[in-house]
C-alpha positions as CSV (number, residue, x, y, z in Angstrom):
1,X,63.6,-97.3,-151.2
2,X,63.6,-96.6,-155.3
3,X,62.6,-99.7,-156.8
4,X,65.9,-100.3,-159.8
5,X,65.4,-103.5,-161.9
6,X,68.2,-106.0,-163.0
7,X,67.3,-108.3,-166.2
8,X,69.1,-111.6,-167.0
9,X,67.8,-114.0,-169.9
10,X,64.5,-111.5,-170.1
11,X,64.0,-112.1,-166.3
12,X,63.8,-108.8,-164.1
13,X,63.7,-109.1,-160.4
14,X,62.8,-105.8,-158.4
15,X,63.4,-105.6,-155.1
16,X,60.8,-102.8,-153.3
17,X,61.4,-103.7,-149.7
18,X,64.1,-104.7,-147.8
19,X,63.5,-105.1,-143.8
20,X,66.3,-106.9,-141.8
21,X,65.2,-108.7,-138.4
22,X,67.4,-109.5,-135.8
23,X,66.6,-112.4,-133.8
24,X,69.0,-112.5,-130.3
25,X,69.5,-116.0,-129.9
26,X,71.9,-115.5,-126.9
27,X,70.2,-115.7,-122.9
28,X,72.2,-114.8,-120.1
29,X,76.0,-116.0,-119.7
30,X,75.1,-118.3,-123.2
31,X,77.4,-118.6,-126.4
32,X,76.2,-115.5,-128.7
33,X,74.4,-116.3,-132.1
34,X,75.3,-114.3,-135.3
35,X,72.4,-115.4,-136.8
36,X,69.7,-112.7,-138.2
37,X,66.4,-113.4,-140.3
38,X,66.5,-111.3,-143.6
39,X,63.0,-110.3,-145.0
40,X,62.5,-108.4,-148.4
41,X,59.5,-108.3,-151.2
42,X,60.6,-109.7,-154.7
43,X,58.4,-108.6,-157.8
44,X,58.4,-109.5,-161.0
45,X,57.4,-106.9,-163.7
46,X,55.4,-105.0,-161.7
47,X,53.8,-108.3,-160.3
48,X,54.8,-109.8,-156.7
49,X,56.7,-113.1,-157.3
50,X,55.1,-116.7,-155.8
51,X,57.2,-120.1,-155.5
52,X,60.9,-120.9,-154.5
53,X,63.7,-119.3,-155.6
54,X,67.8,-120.2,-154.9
55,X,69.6,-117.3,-153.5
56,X,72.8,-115.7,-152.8
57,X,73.6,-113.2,-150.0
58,X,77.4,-111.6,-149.9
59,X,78.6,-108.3,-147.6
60,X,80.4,-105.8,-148.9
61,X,82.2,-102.5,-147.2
62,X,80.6,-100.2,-149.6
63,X,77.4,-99.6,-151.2
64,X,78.9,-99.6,-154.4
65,X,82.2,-101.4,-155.6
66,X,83.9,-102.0,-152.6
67,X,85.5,-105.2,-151.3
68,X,83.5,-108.8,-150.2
69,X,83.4,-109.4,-146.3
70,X,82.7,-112.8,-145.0
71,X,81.5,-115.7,-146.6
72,X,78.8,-116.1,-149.6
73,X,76.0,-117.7,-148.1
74,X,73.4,-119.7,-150.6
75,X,70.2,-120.4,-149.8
76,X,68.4,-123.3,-152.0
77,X,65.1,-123.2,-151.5
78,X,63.2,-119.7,-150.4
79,X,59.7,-120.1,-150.7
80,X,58.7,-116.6,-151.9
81,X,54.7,-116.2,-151.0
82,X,52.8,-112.7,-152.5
83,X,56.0,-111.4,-153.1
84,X,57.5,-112.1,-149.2
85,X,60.2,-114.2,-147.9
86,X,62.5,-114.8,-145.4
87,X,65.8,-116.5,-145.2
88,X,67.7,-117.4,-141.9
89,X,71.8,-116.0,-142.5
90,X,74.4,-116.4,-140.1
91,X,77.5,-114.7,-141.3
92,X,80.0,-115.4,-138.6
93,X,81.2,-112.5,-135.9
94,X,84.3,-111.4,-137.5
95,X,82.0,-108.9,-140.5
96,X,80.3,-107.1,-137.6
97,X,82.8,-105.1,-135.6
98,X,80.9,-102.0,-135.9
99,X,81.9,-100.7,-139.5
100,X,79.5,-100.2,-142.1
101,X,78.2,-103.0,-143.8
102,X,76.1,-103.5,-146.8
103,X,73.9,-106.8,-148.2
104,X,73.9,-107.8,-151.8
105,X,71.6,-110.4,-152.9
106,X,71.4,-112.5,-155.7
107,X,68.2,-114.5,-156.9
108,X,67.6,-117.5,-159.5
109,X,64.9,-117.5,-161.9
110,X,62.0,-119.6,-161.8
111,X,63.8,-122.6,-163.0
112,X,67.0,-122.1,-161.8
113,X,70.1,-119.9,-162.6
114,X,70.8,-117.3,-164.3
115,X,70.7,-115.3,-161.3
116,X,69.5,-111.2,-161.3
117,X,71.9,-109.3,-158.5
118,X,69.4,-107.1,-157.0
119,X,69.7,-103.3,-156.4
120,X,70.6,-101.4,-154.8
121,X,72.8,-103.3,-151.9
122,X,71.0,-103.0,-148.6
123,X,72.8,-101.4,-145.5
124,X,72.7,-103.3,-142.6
125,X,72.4,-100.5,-139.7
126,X,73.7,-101.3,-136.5
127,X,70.9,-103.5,-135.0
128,X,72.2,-106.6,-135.6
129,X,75.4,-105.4,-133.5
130,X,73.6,-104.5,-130.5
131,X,73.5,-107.6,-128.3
132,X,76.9,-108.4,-129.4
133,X,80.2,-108.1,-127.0
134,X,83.2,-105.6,-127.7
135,X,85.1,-109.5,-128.5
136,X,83.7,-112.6,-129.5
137,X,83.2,-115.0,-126.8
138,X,80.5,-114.6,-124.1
139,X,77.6,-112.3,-124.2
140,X,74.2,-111.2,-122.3
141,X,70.9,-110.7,-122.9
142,X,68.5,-109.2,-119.9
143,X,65.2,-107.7,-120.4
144,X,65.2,-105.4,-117.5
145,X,62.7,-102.9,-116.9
146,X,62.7,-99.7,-114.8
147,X,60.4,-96.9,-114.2
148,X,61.0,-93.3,-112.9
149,X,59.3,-94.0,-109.6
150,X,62.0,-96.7,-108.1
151,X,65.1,-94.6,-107.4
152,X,64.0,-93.8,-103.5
153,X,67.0,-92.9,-101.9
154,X,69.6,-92.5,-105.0
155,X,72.2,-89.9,-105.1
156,X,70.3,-86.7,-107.3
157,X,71.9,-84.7,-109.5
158,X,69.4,-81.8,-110.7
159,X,71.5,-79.5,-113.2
160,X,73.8,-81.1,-115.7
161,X,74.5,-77.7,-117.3
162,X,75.9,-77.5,-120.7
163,X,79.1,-79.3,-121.5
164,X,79.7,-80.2,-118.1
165,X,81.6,-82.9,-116.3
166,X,80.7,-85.0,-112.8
167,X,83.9,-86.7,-112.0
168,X,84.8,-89.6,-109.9
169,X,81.4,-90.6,-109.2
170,X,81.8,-94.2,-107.2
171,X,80.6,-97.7,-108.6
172,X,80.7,-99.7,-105.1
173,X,83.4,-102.1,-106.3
174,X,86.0,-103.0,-108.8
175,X,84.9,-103.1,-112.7
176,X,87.8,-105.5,-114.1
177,X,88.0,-104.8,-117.9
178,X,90.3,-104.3,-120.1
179,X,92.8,-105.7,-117.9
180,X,91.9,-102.8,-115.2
181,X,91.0,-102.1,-112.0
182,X,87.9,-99.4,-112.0
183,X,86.6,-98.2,-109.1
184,X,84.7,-95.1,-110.3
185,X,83.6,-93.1,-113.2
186,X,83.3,-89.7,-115.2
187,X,79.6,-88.7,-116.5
188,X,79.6,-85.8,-119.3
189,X,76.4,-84.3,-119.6
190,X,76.8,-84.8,-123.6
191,X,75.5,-88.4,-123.1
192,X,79.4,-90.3,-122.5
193,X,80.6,-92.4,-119.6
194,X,84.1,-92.6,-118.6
195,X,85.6,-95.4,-117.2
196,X,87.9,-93.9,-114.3
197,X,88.6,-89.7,-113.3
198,X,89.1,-88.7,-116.5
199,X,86.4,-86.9,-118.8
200,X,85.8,-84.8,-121.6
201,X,82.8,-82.1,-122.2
202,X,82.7,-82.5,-126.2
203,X,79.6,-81.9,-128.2
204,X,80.8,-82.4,-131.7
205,X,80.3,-86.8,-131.2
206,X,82.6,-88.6,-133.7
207,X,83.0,-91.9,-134.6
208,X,84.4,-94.6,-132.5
209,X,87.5,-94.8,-131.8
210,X,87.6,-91.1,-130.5
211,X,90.6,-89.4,-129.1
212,X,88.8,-87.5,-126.7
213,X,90.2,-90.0,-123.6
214,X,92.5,-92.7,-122.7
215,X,90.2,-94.1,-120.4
216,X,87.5,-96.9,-121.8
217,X,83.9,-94.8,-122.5
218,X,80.8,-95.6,-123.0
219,X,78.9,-93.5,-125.3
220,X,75.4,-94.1,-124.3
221,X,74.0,-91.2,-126.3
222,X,76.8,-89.1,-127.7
223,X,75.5,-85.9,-128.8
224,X,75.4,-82.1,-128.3
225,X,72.7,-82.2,-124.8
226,X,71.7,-79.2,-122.7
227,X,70.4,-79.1,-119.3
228,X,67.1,-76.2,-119.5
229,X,65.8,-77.1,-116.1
230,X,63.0,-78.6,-116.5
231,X,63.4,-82.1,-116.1
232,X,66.5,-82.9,-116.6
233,X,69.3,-84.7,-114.2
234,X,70.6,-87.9,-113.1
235,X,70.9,-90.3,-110.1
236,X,72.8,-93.2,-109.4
237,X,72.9,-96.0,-106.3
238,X,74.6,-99.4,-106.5
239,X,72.7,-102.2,-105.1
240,X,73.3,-106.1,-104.6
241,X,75.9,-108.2,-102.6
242,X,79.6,-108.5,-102.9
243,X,80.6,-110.8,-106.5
244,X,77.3,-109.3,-107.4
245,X,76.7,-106.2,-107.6
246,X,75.1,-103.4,-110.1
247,X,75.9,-99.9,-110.3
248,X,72.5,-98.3,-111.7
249,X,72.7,-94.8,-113.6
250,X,69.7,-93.4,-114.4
251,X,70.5,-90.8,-117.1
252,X,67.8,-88.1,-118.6
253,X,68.7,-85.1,-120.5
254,X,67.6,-82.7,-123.5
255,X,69.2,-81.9,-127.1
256,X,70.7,-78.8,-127.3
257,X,69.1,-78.1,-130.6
258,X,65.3,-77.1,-130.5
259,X,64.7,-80.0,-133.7
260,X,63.0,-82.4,-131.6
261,X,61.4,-79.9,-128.9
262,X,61.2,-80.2,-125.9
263,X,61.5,-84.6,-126.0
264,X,63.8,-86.6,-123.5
265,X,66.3,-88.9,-123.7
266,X,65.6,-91.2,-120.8
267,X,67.4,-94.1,-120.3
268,X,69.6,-96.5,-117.7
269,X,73.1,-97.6,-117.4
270,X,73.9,-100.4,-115.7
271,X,77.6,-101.8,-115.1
272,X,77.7,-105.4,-112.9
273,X,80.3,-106.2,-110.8
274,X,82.0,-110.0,-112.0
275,X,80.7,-110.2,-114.7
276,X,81.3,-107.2,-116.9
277,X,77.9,-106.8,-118.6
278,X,77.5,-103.4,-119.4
279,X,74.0,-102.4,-120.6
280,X,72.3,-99.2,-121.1
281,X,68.4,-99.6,-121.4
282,X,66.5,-96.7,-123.3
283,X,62.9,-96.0,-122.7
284,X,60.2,-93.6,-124.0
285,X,61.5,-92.0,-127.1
286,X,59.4,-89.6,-129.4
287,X,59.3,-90.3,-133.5
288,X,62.0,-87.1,-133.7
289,X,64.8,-89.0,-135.8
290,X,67.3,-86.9,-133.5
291,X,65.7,-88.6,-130.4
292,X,66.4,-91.9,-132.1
293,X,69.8,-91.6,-132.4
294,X,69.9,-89.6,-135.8
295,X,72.9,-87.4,-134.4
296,X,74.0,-89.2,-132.2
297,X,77.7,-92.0,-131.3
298,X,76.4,-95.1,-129.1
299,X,79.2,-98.0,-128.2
300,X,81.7,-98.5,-126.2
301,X,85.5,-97.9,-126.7
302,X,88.8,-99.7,-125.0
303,X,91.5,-97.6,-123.1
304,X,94.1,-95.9,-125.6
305,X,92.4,-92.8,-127.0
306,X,91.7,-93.1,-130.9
307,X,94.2,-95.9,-131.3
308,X,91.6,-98.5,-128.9
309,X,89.8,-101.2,-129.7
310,X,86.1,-100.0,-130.3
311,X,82.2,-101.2,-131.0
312,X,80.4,-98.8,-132.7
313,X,76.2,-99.5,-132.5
314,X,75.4,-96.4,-134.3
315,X,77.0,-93.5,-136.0
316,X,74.0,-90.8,-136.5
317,X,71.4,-93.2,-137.4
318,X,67.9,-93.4,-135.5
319,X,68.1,-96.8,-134.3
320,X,66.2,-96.1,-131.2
321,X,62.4,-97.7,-131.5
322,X,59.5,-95.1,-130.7
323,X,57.1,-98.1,-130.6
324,X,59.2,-99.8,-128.1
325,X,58.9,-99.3,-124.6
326,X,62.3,-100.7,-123.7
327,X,65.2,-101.2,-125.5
328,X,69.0,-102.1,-124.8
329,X,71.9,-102.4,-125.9
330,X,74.5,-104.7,-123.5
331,X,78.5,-105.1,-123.8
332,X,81.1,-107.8,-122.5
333,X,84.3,-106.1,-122.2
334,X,87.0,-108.3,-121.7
335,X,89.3,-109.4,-118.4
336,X,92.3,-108.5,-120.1
């Protein structure tokens, strides 16, 4: 990030660092939190900045210009310490529906206003999305683990191929979203799950909503994949009892282009019976931006085509964590 300094009343505020933290404060089957920690580096002339400073924080649709979403949210009293700080915002669920989103913030000087509106506006990626549902209203967090050894007795499927469809494959029950009654799904070897018998072989991902089905789909890792036989597959088994159960899918495939080598995406799906909780856990991914999501669509779209009702995580951005040895992202469709 360029560092671009603001002056008001001789004060000029740079702002050289920008990191966004988001803190899940939801556990299983409890009322989500839209809160996130915001952490940046203020200097001052070329020198970090120590004591307390008021500030304002406001979203905006655009980097530039643009229109205000949400509320202004002022923070009195930021202790700023070798140039750090931190400040707890919590802009409400309706800004985050899986558009673009950028943070401008605003900062007092050392006694008070005028305030310096720092630049450029920061661009809130798609993390602090992730544990959120498709609708307000009830959400899940689960740290579930899995390892490449515990699939004894799944159903194998060795060659995906290129831009090739498995249809119809059976969950073991009735998935009730969106008002429907599911029973199985469609798996494209391009990284997209279809709710029902439909399915579509595209390699070109879009945004969400897409047109490419009517069916709900779960783009778990949208992108142009290939199947070169070494490696790569998937299996599936649903375990669990009646009210309960969890259709596992244990996904693992290659990018068609030769950018990141020969690197695997590796990850689960996991769709529960009752409750709704979709999830898709990734695991293992190389420092390639491409592996991280750089080309890639991941959320999850409503039935009706490119007219639904959709939460976008990521649109070609490498969200994925290389240090992390697990990482989901978990959706709540609703009933109806």
């Amino acid at each position: 990030m360029g560092n671009r300094n603001r002056g008001v009343a001789g004060l000029a505020l740079a702002m050289v660092l920008a990191v966004m933290t988001f803190l899940p404060g939801a556990v299983a089957l409890e009322p989500a939190t839209f809160e996130f920690t915001y952490q940046g580096h203020l200097t001052f002339g070329g020198t970090v900045v120590n004591g307390t400073r008021e500030m304002k924080f406001r979203l905006y649709d655009a980097a530039t210009g643009g229109n205000q979403v949400g509320p202004e949210i002022t923070v009195p009293a930021v202790v700023v310490s070798e140039g750090k700080f931190s400040a707890k915002l919590n802009f409400g669920s309706s800004p985050f529906r899986g558009q673009a989103r950028w943070l401008e913030i605003s900062v007092s000087g050392s006694i008070g206003p005028p305030y310096v509106v720092l630049a450029p506006r920061q661009a809130l990626t798609a993390t602090p999305y992730a544990a959120y549902a498709l609708y307000s209203g009830i959400t899940a967090s689960i740290d579930a683990q899995f390892s490449q050894d515990d699939r004894s007795g799944w159903t194998h499927t060795e060659v995906l191929g290129d831009d090739t469809c498995f249809l119809n494959i059976p969950l073991g029950f009735t998935f009730t979203g969106w008002g429907l009654s599911i029973n199985s799904v469609s798996v494209s070897s391009n990284g997209l799950l279809f709710f029902g018998s439909g399915c579509s072989n595209s390699f070109n991902n879009t945004a969400l909503p897409s047109g490419i089905s009517n069916d709900p789909i779960l783009a778990f890792f949208w992108d142009d994949l290939d199947d070169f036989g070494a490696g790569e597959y998937f299996e599936y088994a649903t375990f669990g009892s009646p009210g309960g159960r969890v259709f596992n899918l244990y996904y693992r495939n290659r990018l068609h282009s030769p950018v990141c080598g020969a690197d695997a995406i590796n990850l689960m799906v996991s769709i529960h019976e009752g409750s709704n909780l979709i999830r898709v856990t990734y695991s293992g991914f190389s420092t390639c931006a491409n592996m991280r999501g750089a080309g890639a669509t991941i959320g999850l779209q409503g039935p009706g085509g490119a007219g639904a009702d959709a939460f976008m995580v990521s649109y070609n951005a490498p969200i994925l964590d290389d240090n992390a040895p697990r990482q989901s992202v978990s959706f709540q469709p609703p009933r109806q």
